[in-house]
BAFI-3210 file (N, C-alpha, C; in Angstrom, 3 decimals, decimal comma, padded with zeros to 6 digits):
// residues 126
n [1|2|3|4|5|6|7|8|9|10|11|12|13|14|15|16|17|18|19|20|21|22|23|24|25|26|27|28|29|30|31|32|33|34|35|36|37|38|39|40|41|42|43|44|45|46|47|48|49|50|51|52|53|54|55|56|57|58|59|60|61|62|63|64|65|66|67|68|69|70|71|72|73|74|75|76|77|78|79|80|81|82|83|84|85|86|87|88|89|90|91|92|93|94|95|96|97|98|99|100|101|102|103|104|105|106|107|108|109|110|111|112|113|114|115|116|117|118|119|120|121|122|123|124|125|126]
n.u [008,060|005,923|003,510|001,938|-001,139|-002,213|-005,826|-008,419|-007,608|-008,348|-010,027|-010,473|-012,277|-010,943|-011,080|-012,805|-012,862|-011,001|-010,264|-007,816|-007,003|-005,175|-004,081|-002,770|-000,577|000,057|001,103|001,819|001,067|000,162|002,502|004,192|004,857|002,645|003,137|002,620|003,223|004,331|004,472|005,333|005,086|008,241|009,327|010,809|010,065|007,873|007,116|004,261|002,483|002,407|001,543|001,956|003,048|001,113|000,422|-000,265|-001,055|-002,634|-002,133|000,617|000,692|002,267|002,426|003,194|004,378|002,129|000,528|-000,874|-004,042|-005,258|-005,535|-005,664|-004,554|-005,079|-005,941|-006,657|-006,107|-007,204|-008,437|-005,960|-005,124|-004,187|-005,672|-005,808|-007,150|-007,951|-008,945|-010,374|-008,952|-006,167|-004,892|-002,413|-002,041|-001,668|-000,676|001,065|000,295|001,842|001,804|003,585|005,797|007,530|008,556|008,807|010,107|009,532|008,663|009,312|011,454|012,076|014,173|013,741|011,472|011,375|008,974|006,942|004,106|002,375|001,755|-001,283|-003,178|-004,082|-005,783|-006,772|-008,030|-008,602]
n.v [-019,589|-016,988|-014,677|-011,987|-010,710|-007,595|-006,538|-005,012|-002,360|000,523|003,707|004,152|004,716|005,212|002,546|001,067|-001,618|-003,543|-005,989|-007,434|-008,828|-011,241|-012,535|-015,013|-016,406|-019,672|-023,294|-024,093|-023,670|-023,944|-024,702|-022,638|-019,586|-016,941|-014,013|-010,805|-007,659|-003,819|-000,504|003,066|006,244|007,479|005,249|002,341|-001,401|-003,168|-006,310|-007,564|-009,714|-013,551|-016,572|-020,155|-022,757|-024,738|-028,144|-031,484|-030,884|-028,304|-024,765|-022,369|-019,330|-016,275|-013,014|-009,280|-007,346|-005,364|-006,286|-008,355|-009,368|-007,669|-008,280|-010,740|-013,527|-015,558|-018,568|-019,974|-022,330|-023,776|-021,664|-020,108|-018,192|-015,773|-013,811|-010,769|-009,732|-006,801|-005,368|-002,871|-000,668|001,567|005,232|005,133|002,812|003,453|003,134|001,494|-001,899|-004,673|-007,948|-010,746|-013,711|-016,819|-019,716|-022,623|-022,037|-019,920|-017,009|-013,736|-011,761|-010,223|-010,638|-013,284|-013,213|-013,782|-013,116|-010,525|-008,649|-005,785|-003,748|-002,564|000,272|001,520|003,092|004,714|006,815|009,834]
n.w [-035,263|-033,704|-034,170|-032,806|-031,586|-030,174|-028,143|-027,285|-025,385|-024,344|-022,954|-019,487|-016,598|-013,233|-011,154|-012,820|-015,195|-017,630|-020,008|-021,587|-024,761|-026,360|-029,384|-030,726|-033,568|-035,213|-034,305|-032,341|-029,780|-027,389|-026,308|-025,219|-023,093|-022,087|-022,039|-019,803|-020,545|-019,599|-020,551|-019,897|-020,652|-020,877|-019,608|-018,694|-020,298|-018,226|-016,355|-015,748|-015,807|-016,012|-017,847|-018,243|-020,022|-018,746|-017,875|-016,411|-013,902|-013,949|-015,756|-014,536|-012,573|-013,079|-011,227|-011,279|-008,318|-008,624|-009,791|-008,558|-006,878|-008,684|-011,157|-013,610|-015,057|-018,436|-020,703|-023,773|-025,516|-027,158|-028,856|-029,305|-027,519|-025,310|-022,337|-020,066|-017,629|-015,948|-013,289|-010,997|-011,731|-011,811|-012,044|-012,348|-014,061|-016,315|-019,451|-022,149|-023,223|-023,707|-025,239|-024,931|-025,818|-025,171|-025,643|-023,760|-021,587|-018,806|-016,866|-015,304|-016,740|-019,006|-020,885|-021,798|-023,315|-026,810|-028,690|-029,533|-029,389|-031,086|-029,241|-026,845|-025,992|-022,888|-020,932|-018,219|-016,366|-013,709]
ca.u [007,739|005,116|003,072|001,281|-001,827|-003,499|-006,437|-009,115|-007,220|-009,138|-010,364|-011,453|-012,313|-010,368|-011,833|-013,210|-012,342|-010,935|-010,018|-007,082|-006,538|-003,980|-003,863|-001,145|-000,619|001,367|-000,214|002,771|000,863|-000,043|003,927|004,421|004,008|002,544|003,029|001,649|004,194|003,521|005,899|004,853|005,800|009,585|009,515|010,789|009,291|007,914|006,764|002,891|001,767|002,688|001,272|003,003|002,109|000,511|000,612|-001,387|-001,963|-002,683|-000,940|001,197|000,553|003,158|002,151|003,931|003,259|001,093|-001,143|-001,663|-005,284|-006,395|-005,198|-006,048|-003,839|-005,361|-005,192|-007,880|-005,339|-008,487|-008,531|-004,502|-005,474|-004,223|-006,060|-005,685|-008,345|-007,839|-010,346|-009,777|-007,443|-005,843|-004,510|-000,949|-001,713|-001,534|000,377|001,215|-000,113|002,438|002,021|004,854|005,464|008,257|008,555|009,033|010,399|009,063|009,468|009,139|012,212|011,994|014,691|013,102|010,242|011,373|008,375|006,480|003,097|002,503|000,608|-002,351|-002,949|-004,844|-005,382|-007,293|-008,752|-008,866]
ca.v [-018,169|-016,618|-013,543|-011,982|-009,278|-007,363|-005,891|-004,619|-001,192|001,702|004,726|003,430|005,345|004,697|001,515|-000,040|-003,151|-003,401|-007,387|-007,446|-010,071|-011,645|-013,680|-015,722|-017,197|-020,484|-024,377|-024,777|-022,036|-024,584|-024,699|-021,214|-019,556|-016,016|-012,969|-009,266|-006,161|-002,124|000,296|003,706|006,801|007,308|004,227|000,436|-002,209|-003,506|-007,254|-007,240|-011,131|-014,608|-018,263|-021,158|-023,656|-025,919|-029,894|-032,306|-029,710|-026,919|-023,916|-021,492|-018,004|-015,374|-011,457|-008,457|-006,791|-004,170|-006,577|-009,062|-009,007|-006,916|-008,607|-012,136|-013,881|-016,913|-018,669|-020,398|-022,833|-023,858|-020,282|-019,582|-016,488|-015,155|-012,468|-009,693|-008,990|-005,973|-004,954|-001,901|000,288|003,203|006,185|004,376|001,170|003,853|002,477|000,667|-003,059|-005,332|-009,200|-011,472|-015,551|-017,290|-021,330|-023,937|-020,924|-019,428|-015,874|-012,342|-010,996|-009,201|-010,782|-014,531|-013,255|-013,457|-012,644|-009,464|-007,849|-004,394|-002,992|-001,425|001,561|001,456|004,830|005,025|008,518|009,964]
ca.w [-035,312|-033,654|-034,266|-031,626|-031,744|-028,731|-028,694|-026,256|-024,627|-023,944|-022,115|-018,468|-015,508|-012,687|-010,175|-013,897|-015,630|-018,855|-020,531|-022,694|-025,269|-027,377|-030,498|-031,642|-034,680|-034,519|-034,304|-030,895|-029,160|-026,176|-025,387|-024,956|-021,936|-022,534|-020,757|-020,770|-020,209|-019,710|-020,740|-019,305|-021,337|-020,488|-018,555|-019,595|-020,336|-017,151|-016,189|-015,170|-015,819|-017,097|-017,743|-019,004|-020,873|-017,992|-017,620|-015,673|-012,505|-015,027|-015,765|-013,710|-013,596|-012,226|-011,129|-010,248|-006,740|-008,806|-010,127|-007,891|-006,337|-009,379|-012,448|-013,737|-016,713|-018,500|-021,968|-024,357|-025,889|-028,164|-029,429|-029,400|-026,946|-024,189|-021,989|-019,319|-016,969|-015,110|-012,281|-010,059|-012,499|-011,181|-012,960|-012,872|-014,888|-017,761|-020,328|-023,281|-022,514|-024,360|-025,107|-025,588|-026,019|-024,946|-025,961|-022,861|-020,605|-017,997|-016,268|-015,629|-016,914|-020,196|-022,462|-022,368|-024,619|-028,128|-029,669|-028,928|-030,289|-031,151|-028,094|-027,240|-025,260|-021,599|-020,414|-017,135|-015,522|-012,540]
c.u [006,311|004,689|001,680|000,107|-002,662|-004,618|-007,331|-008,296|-008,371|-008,909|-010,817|-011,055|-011,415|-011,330|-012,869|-012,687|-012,011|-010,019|-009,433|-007,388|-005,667|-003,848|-002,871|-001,261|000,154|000,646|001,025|002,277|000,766|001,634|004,732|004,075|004,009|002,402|002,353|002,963|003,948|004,739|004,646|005,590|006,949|010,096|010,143|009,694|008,953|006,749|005,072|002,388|001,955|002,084|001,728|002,137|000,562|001,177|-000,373|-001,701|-002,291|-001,520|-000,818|000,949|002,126|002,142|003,454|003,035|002,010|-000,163|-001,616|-002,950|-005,783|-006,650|-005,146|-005,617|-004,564|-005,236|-006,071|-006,685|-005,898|-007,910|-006,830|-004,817|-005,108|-005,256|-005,773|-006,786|-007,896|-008,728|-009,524|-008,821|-007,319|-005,077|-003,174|-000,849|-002,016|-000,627|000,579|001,351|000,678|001,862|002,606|004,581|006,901|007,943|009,364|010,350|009,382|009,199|008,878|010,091|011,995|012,740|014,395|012,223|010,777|010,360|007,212|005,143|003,679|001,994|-000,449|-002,662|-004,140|-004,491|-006,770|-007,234|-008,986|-010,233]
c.v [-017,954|-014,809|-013,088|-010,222|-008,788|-006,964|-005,580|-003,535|-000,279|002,376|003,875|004,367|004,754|003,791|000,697|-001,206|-002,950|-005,409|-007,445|-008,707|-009,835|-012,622|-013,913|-016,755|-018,804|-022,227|-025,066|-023,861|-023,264|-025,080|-023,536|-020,479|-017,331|-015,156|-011,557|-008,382|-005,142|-001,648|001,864|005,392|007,484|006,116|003,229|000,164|-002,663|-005,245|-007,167|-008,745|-011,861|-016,007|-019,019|-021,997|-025,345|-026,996|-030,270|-031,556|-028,658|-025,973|-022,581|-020,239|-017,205|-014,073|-010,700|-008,220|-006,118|-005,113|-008,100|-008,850|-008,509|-007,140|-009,866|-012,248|-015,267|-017,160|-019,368|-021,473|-023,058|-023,313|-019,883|-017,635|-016,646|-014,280|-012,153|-009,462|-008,056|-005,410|-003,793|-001,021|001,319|004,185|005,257|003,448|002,104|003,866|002,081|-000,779|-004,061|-007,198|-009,951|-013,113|-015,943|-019,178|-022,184|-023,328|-020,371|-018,599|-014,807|-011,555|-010,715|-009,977|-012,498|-014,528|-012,605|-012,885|-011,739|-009,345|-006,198|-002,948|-002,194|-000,693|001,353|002,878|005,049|006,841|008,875|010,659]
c.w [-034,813|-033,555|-033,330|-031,708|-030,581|-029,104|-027,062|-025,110|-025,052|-023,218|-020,965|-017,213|-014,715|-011,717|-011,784|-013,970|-017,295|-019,059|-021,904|-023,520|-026,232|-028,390|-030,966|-032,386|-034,372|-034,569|-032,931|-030,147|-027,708|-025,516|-025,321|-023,578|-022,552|-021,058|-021,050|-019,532|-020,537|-019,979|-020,848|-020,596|-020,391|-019,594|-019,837|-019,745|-019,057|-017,047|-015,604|-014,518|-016,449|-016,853|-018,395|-019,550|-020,277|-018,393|-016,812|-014,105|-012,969|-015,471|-014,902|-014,017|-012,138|-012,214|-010,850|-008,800|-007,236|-008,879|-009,610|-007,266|-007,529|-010,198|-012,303|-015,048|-016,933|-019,999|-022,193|-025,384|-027,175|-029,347|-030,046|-029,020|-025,893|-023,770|-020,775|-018,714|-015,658|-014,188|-011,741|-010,397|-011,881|-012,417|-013,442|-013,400|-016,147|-018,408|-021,090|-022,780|-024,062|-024,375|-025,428|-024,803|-025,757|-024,998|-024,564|-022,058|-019,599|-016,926|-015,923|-016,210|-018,696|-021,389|-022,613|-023,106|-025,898|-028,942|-028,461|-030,033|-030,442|-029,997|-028,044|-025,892|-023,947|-021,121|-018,979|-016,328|-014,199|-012,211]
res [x|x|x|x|x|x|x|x|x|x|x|x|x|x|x|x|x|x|x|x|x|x|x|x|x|x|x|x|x|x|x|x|x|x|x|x|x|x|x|x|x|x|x|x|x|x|x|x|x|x|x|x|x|x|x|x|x|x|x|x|x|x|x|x|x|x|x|x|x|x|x|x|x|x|x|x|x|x|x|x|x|x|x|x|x|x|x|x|x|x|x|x|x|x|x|x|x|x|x|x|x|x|x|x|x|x|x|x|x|x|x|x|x|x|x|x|x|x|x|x|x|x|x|x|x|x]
***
């Protein structure tokens, strides 16, 4: 079982930076591969960014199209943290910034992450 908490959303102009993170409880957190998902109001859930658990060449990250170039996923294994670094936000990365864990999987699709946080809110300005 893991339990998963975001934190760091905000207000941010548009062309800012804002640096999610994620804590997860757990002492298997280094075989998890963690991801981060938006869900837009009336929208899905939508795939953003994922890293796996690495091995001896490190670890893998996936993007969507949106946030390639702008968005950077990485993980503090140490810590049992994910984070989100967003550069260059536009009005449309406003959203509810999800983080979910999936165990010795690896993906973008939505129903491989069993365990979900509660999200926190990114609201970018024009």
């Amino acid at each position: 079982q893991v339990q998963l908490v975001e934190s760091g959303g905000g207000l941010v102009q548009a062309g800012g930076s804002l640096r999610l993170s994620c804590a997860a409880s757990g002492r298997t957190f280094s075989t998890y591969t963690m991801g981060w998902f938006v869900q837009a109001p009336g929208k899905g859930r939508e795939f953003v960014a994922a890293i796996n658990w690495g091995g001896d060449s490190g670890a893998e990250t996936l993007y969507s199209d949106s946030a390639k170039g702008r968005f950077s996923i990485s993980r503090d294994n140490a810590k049992n943290m994910a984070y989100l670094q967003m550069n260059s936000l536009k009005p449309e990365d406003t959203a509810v910034y999800y983080c979910a864990a999936a165990r010795l999987t690896f993906g973008s699709t939505y129903s491989i992450y069993p365990y979900w946080g509660r999200g926190t809110q990114v609201t970018v300005s024009s």
